[in-house]
C-alpha positions as CSV (number, residue, x, y, z in Angstrom):
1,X,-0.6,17.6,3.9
2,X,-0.1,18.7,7.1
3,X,2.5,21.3,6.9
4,X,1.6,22.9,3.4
5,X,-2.5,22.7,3.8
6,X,-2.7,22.7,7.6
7,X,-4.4,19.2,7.5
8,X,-4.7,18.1,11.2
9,X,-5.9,14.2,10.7
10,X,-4.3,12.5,8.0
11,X,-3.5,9.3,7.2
12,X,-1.1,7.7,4.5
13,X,0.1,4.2,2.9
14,X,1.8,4.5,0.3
15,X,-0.5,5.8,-2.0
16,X,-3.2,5.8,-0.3
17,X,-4.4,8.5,1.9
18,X,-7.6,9.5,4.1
19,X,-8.3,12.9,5.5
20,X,-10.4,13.2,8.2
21,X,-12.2,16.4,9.1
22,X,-15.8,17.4,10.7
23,X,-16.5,19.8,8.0
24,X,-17.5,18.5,4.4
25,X,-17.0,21.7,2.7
26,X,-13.5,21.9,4.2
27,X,-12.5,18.3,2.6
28,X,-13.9,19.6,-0.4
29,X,-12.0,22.5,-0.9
30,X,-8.6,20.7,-0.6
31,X,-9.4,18.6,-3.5
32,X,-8.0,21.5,-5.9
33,X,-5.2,21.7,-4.0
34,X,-4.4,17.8,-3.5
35,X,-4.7,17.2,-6.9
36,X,-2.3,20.4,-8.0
37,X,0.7,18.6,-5.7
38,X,-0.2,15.6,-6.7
39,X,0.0,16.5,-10.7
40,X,2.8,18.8,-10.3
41,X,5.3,17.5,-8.3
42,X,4.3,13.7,-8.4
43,X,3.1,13.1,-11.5
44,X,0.0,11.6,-10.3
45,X,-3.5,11.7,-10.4
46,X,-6.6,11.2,-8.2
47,X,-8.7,8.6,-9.0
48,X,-12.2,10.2,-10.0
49,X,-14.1,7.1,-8.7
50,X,-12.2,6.9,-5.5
51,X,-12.6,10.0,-3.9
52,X,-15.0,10.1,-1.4
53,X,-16.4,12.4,0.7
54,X,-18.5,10.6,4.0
55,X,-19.4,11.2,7.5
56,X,-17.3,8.9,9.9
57,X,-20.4,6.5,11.0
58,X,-20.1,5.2,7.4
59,X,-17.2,4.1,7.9
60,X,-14.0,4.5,6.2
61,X,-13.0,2.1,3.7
62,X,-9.0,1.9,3.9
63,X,-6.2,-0.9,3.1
64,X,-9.1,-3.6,3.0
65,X,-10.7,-3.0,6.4
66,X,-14.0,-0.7,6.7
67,X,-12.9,1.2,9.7
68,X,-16.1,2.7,12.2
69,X,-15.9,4.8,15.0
70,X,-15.3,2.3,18.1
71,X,-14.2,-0.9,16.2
72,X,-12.8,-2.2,12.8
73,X,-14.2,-5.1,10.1
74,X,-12.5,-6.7,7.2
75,X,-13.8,-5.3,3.9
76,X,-16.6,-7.6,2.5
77,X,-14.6,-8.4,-0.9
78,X,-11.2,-8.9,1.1
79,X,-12.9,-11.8,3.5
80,X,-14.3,-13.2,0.3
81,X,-11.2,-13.3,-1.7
82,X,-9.4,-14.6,1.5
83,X,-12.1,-17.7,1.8
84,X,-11.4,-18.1,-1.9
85,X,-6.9,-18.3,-1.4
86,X,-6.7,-19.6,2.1
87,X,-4.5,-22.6,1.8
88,X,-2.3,-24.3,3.9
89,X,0.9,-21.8,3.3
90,X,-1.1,-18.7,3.7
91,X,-3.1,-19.8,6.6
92,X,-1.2,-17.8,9.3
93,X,-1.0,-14.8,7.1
94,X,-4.6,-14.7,7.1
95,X,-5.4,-15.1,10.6
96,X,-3.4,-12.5,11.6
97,X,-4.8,-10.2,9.1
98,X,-8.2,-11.2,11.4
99,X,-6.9,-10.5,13.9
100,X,-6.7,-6.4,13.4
101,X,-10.4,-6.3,13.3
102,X,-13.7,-8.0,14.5
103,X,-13.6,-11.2,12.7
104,X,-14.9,-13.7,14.8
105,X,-16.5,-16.0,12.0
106,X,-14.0,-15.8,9.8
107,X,-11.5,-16.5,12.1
108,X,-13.5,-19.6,13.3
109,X,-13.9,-20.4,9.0
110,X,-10.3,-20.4,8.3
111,X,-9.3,-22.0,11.2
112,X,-11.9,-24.8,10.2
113,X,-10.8,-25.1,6.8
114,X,-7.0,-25.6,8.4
115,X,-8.8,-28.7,10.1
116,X,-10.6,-30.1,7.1
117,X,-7.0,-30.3,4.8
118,X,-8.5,-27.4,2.8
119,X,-10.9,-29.3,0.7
């Protein structure tokens, strides 16, 4: 990305990936050549429903955290399926996934249903 199509921002986890750039029709125009390297060399395709193209105040929607410009929140369908699989073995694992973001509530939720004996 950044040698072969000059990329500047990029970010990568395994396979995911999020460019960031201030110019849509710039993002756009890489797609061709994303998906050529990708298909090519990988093997691998983009996902047509997973591509998205948005301005940064939307936030960017990346390893299960919706990331804005000045702070981070846990995506809405990761807290739920953590409220959902929190148990007494996973409990730490959970809070410190919180604790890479503003979770407050959730924190204060888990850490309650520790208390309770996860009824």
């Amino acid at each position: 990305m950044k040698e072969g199509l000059g990329v500047k921002y990029y970010i990568r986890y395994t396979d995911d990936f999020v460019i960031v750039h201030q110019n849509p029709i710039k993002l756009a125009s890489l797609l061709p050549s994303i998906s050529s390297f990708l298909q090519n060399d990988l093997g691998l395709e983009l996902h047509p429903n997973k591509v998205i193209i948005r301005k940064l105040r939307q936030g960017i929607d990346f390893l299960g955290y919706v990331t804005l410009p000045h702070y981070r929140v846990l995506r809405t369908k990761t807290e739920r399926r953590m409220m959902k699989r929190v148990n007494a073995g996973n409990v730490a694992s959970y809070l410190g996934l919180i604790k890479h973001c503003r979770g407050y509530r959730t924190r204060q939720a888990v850490q309650q249903k520790q208390l309770t004996g996860f009824l």
